[in-house]
C-alpha beads as a LAMMPS data file, in Angstrom:
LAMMPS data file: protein, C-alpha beads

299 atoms
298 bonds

1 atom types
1 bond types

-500.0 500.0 xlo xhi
-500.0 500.0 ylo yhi
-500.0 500.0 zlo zhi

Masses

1 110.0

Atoms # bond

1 1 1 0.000 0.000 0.000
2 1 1 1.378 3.430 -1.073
3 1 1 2.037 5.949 1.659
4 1 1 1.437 9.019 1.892
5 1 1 3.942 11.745 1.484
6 1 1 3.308 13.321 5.058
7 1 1 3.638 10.025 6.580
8 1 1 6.979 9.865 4.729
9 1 1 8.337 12.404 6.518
10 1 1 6.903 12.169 9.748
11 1 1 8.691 8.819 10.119
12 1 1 11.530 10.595 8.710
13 1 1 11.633 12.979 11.102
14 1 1 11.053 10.590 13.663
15 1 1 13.962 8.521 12.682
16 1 1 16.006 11.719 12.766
17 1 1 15.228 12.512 16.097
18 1 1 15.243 8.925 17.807
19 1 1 19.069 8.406 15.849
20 1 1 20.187 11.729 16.955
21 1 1 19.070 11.025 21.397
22 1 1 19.946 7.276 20.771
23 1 1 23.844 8.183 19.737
24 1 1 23.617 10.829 21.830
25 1 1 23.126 8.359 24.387
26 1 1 25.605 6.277 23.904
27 1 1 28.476 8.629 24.400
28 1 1 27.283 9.935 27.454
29 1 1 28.638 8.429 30.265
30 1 1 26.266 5.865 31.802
31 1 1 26.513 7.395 35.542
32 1 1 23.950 9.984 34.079
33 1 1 21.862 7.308 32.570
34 1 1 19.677 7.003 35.702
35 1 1 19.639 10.946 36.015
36 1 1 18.430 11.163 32.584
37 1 1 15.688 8.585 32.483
38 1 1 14.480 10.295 35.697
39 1 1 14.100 13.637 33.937
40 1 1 12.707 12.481 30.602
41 1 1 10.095 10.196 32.594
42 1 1 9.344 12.960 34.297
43 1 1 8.533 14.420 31.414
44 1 1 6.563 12.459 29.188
45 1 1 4.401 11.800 32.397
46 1 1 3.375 15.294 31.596
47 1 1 3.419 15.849 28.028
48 1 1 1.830 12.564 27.442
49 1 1 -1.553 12.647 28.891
50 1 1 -3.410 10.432 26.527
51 1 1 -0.774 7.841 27.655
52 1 1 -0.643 8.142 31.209
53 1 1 -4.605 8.020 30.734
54 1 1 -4.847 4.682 29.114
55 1 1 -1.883 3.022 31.918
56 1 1 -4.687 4.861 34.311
57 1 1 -7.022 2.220 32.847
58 1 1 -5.255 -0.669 32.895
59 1 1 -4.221 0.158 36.728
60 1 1 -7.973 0.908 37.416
61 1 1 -9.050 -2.519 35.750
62 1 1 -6.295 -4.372 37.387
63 1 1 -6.433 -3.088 40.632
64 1 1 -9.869 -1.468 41.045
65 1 1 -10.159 0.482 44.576
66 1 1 -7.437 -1.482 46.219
67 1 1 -5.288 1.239 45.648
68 1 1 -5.753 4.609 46.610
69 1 1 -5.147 7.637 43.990
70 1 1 -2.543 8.730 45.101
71 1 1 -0.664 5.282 44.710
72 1 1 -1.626 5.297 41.259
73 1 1 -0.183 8.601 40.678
74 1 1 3.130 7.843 41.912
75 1 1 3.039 4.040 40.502
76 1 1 1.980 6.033 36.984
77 1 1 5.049 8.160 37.132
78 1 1 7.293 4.948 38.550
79 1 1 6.013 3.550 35.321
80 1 1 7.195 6.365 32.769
81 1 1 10.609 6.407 35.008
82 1 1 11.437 2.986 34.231
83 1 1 10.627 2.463 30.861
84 1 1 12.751 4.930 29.981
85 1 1 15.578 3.732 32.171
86 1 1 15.553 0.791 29.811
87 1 1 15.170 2.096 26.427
88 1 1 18.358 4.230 27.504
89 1 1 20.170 1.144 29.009
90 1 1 19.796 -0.390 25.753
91 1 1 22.004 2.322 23.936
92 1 1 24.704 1.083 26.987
93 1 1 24.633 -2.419 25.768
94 1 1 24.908 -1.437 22.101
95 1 1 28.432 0.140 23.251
96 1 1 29.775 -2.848 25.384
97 1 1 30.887 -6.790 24.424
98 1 1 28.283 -9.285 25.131
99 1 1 31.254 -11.083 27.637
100 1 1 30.777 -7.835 29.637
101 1 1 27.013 -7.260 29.164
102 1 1 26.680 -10.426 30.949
103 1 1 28.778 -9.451 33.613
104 1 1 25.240 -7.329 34.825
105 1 1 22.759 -10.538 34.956
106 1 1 22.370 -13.153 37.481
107 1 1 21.005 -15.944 36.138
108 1 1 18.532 -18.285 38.130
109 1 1 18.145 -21.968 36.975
110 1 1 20.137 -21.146 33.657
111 1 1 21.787 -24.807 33.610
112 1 1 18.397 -26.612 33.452
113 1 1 17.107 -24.709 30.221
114 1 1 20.603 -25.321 28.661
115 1 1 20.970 -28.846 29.211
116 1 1 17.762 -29.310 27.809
117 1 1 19.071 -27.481 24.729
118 1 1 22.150 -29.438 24.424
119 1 1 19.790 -32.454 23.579
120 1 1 19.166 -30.172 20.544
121 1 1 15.168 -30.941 21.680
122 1 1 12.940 -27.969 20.693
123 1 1 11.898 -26.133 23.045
124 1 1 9.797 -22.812 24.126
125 1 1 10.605 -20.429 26.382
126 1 1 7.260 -17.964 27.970
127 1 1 7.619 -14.646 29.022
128 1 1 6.226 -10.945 28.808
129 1 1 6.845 -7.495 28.568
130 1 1 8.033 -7.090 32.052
131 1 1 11.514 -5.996 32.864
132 1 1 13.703 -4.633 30.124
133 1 1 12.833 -7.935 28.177
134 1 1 15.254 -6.671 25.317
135 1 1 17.875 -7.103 27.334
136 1 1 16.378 -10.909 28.779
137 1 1 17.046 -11.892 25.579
138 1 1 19.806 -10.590 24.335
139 1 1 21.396 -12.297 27.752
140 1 1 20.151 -15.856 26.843
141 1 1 21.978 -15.369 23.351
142 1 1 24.581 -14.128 24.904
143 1 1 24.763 -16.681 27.220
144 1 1 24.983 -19.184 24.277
145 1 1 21.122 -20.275 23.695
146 1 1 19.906 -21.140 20.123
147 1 1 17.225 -18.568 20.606
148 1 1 14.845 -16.383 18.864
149 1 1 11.293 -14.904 18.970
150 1 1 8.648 -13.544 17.776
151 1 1 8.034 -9.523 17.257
152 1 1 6.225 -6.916 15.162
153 1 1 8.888 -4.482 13.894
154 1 1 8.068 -0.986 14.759
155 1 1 5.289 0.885 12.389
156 1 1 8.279 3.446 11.546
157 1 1 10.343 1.981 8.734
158 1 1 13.231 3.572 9.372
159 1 1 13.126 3.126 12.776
160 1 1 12.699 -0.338 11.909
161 1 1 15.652 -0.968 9.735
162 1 1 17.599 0.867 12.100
163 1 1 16.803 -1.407 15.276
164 1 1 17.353 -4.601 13.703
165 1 1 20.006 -3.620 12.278
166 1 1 21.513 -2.765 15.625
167 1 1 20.519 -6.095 16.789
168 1 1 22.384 -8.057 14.368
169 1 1 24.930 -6.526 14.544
170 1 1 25.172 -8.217 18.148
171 1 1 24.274 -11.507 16.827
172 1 1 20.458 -11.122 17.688
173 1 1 17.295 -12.041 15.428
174 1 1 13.844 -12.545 15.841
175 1 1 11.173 -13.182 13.856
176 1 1 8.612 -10.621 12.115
177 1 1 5.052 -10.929 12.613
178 1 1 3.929 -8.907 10.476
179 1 1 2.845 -11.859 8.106
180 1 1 1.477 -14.223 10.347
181 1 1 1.826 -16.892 8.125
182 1 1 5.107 -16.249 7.053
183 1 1 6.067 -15.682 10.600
184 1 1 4.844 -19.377 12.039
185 1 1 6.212 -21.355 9.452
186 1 1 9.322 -19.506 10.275
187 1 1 8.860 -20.580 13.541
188 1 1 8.164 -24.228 12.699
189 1 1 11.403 -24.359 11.173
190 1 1 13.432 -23.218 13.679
191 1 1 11.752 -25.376 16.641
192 1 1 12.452 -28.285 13.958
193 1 1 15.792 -27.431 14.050
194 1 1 16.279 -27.956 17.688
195 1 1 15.948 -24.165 18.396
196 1 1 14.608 -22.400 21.716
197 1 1 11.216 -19.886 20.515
198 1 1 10.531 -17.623 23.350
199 1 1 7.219 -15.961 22.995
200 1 1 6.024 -12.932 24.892
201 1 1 2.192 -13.448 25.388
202 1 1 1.108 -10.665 27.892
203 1 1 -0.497 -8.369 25.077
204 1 1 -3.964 -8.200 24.021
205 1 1 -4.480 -11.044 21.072
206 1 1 -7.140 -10.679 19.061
207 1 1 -7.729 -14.377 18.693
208 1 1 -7.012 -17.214 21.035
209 1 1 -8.402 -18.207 24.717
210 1 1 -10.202 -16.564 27.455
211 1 1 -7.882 -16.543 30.364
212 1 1 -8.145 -14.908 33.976
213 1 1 -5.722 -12.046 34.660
214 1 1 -5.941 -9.845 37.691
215 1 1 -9.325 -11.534 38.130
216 1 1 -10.452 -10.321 34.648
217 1 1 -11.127 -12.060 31.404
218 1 1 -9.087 -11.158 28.876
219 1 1 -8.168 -12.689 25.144
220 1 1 -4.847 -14.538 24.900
221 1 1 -2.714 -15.793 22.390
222 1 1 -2.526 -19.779 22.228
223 1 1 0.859 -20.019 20.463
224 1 1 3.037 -21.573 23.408
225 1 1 0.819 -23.826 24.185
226 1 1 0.516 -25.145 20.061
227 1 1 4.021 -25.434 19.450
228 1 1 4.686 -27.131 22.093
229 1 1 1.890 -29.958 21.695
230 1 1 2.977 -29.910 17.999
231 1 1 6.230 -30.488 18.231
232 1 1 6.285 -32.486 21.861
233 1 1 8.862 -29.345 22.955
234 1 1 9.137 -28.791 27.401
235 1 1 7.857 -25.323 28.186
236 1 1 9.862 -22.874 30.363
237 1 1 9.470 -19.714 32.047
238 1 1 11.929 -16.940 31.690
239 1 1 11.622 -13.273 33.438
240 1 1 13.566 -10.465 34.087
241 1 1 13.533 -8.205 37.475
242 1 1 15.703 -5.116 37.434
243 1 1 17.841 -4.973 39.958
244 1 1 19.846 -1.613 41.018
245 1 1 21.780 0.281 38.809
246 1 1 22.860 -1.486 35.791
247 1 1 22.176 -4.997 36.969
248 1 1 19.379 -7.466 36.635
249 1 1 18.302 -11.069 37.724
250 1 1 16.718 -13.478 35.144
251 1 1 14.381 -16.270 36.252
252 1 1 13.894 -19.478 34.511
253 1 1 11.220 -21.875 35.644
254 1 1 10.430 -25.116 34.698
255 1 1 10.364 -27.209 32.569
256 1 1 6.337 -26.629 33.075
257 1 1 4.367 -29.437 33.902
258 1 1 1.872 -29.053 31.497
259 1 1 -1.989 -30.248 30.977
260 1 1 -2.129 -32.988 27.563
261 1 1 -4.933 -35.066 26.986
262 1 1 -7.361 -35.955 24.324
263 1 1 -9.379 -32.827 24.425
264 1 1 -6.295 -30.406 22.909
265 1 1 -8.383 -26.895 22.859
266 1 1 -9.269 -27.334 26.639
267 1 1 -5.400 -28.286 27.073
268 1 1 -4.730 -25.223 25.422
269 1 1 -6.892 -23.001 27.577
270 1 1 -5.583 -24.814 30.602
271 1 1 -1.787 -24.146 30.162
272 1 1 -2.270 -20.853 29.152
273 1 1 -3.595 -19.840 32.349
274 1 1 -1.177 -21.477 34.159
275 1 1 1.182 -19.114 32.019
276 1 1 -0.939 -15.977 32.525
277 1 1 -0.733 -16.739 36.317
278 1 1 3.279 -16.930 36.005
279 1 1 3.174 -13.304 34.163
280 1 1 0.807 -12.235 36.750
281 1 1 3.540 -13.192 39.599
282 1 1 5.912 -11.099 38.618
283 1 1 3.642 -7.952 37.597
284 1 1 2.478 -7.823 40.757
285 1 1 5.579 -8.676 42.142
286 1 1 7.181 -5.102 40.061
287 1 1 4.419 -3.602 38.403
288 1 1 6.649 -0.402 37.494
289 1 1 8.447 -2.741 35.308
290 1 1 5.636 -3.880 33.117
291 1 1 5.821 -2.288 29.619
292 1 1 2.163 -3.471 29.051
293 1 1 0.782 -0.636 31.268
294 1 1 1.066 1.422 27.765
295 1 1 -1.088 -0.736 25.294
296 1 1 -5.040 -1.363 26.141
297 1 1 -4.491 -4.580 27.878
298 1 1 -8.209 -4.736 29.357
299 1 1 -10.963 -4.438 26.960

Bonds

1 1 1 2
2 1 2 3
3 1 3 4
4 1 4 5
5 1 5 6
6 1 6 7
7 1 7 8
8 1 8 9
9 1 9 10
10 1 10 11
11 1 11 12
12 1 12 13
13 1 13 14
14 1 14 15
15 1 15 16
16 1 16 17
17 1 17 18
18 1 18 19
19 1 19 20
20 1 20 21
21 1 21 22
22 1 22 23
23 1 23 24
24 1 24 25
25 1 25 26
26 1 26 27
27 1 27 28
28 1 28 29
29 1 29 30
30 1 30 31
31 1 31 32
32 1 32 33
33 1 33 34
34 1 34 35
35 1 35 36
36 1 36 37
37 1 37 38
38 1 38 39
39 1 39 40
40 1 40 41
41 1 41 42
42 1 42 43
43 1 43 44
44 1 44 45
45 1 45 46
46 1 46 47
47 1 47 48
48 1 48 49
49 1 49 50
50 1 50 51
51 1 51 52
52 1 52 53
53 1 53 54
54 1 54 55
55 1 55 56
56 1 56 57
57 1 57 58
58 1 58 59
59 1 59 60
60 1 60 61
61 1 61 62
62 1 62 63
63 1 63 64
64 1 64 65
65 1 65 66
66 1 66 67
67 1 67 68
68 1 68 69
69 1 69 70
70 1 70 71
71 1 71 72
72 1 72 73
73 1 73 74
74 1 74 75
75 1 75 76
76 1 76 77
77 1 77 78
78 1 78 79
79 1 79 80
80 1 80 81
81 1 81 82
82 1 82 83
83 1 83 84
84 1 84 85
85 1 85 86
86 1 86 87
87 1 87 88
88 1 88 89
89 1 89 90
90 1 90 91
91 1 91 92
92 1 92 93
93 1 93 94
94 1 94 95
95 1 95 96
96 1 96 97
97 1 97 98
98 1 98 99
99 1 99 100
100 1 100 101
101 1 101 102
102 1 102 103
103 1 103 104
104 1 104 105
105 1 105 106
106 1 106 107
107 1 107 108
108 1 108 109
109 1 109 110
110 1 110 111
111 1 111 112
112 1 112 113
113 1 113 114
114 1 114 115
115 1 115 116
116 1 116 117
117 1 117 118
118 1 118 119
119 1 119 120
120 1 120 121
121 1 121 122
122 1 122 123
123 1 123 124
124 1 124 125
125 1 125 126
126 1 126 127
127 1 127 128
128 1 128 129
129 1 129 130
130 1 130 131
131 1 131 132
132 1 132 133
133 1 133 134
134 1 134 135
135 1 135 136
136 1 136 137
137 1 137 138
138 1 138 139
139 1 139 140
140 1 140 141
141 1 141 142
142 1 142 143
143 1 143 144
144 1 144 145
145 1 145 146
146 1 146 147
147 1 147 148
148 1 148 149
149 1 149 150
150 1 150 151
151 1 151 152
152 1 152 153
153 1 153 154
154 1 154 155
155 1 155 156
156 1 156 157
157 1 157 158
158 1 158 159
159 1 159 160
160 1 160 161
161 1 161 162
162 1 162 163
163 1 163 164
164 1 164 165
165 1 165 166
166 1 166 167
167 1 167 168
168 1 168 169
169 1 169 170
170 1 170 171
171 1 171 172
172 1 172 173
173 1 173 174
174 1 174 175
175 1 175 176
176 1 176 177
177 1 177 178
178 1 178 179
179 1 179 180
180 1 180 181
181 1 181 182
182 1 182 183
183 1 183 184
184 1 184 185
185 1 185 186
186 1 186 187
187 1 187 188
188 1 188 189
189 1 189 190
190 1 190 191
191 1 191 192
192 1 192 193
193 1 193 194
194 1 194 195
195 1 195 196
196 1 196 197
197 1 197 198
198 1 198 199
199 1 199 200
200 1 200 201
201 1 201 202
202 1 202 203
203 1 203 204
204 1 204 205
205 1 205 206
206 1 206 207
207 1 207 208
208 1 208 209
209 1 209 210
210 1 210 211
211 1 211 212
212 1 212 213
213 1 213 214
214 1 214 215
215 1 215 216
216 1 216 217
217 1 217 218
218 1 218 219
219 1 219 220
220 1 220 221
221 1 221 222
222 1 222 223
223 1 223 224
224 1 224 225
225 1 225 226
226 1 226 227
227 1 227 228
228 1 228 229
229 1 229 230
230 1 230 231
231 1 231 232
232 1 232 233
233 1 233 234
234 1 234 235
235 1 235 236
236 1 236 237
237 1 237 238
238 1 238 239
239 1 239 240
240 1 240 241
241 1 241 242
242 1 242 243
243 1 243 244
244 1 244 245
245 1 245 246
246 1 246 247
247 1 247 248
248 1 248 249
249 1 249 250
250 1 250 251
251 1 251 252
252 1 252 253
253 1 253 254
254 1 254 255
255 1 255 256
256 1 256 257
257 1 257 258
258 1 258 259
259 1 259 260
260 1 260 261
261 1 261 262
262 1 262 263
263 1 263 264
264 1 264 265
265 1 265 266
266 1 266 267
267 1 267 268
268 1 268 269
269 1 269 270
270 1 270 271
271 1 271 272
272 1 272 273
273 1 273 274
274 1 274 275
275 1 275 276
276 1 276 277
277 1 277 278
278 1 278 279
279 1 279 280
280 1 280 281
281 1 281 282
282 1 282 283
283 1 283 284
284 1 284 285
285 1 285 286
286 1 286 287
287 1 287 288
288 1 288 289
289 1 289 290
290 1 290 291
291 1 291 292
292 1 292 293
293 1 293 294
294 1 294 295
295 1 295 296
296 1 296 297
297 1 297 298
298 1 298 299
């Protein structure tokens, strides 16, 4: 579909400004980092109000009235802070070697998830948009895991280009899914290969199952659950939790013990709860660290 010439350059202009703060960025030193995400959060909490609105929502349907407003306020503003701690922590790890990048994670349970990928089994790996999850898995490539995942590339081309460029540059891929399709028989192909998928199901799905989260029901996607009947792959949880400073702490769980009987949609509903409740643990757990806040989780 042809675009029009003002959307042109508004993603021009976008990519302009992103590429000028992100290098920026990087050759500041990263004592300031925290400084600066501080400022700009504070910010965008108040040139953004049709954001901080909709993460109002989300709070409101997620916690209802067992939080007071002015919890919500500061949580709202905790929110902004932090997400832009880690969009400027990524420009730190685009400067530094993966050997020393690692050097900032703990890892939790790390040898279980890799001995089961030595066996060259596929396998998939859940998670969400909680922590700087960019950094989650960059870690488990770094860390020497045959891994990739699914993601829709941002709506700015340029933008676009210019992020995955960045990432490969590291040694990082992931799949588009912008063609579905295209985009799960890429998947199929890797899992066939032996590969760890890691899928990040928090976000609203327009098709799939009817789960609980924060006592609501909400629409999610069924993928993890598929491949890994499909293709007889173990199921594990991974999750960040940012630490202080610079450093963070990666959780891996399982494998999951996971429903499988004759009736494979129920199965399906089944184990994706048990995932949702997972996600849920560590939202509540840090719920200034979950990126989902910003998209219309609850409909």
């Amino acid at each position: 579909m042809r675009r029009k010439k003002t959307e042109v350059l508004a993603d021009i202009a976008g990519y302009v400004v992103f590429y000028g703060i992100f290098n920026i960025l990087r050759i500041s030193p990263c004592v300031i980092y925290p400084i600066i995400a501080k400022i700009a959060g504070g910010f965008l909490y108040i040139l953004a109000p049709s954001l901080r609105k909709k993460i109002r929502r989300n709070i409101d349907a997620a916690y209802e009235n067992n939080i007071s407003l002015k919890q919500k306020k500061i949580l709202i503003k905790k929110i902004f802070e932090k997400q832009m701690f880690f969009f400027i922590e990524w420009a730190l790890w685009t400067k530094i070697s993966p050997e020393k990048a690692l050097n900032f994670i703990e890892f939790r349970n790390l040898d279980v998830l890799k001995k089961f990928s030595l066996s060259k089994k596929p396998i998939i790996a859940v998670s969400a948009h909680t922590g700087n999850f960019a950094l989650m898995l960059a870690s488990l490539i770094y860390a020497g895991l045959p891994l990739t995942w699914i993601a829709r590339d941002a709506n700015n081309q340029y933008l676009a280009r210019f992020m995955n460029r960045t990432r490969r540059k590291k040694g990082i891929y992931c799949i588009n899914k912008e063609n579905l399709t295209q985009a799960i028989a890429a998947s199929s192909n890797w899992l066939k290969e032996g590969n760890t998928l890691c899928l990040l199901i928090d976000q609203h799905s327009g098709k799939g199952t009817e789960v609980k989260f924060f006592g609501k029901n909400v629409q999610a996607p069924t993928g993890p659950a598929v491949f890994a009947r499909k293709f007889d792959a173990p199921v594990f949880g991974v999750f960040i939790r940012h630490k202080k400073r610079f450093r963070h702490v990666i959780f891996v769980e399982g494998p999951y013990d996971l429903r499988k009987t004759e009736k494979p949609e129920d199965d399906y509903q089944k184990n994706i709860q048990f995932f949702y409740n997972r996600i849920e643990h560590y939202v509540r757990e840090n719920p200034e660290e979950w990126f989902t806040w910003l998209h219309r989780r609850f409909r």
